[in-house]
C-alpha positions in Angstrom: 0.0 0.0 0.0 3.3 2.1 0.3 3.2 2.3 -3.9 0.4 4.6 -4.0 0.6 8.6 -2.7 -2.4 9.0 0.1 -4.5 10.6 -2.4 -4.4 7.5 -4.3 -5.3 5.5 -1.8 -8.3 7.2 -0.8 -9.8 7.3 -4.0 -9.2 3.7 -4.3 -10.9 3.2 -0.8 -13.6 5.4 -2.0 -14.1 3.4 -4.9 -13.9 -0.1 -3.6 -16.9 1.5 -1.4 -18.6 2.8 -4.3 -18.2 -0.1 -6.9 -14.9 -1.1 -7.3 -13.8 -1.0 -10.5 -10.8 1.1 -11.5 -8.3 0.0 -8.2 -8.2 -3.2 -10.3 -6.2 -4.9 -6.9 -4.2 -1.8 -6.6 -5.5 -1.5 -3.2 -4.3 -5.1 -2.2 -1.0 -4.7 -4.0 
């Protein structure tokens, strides 16, 4: 989860909330 600035990783969070379907598995990476 280190890869990705913290900005990232919310929006991936908000996603995987919301749907889930552009953090591909970047979020368990």
């Amino acid at each position: 989860l280190e890869l990705q600035p913290a900005g990232s990783r919310r929006m991936a969070a908000a996603d995987f909330l919301n749907g889930y379907d552009i953090a591909d598995g970047d979020v368990f990476e």
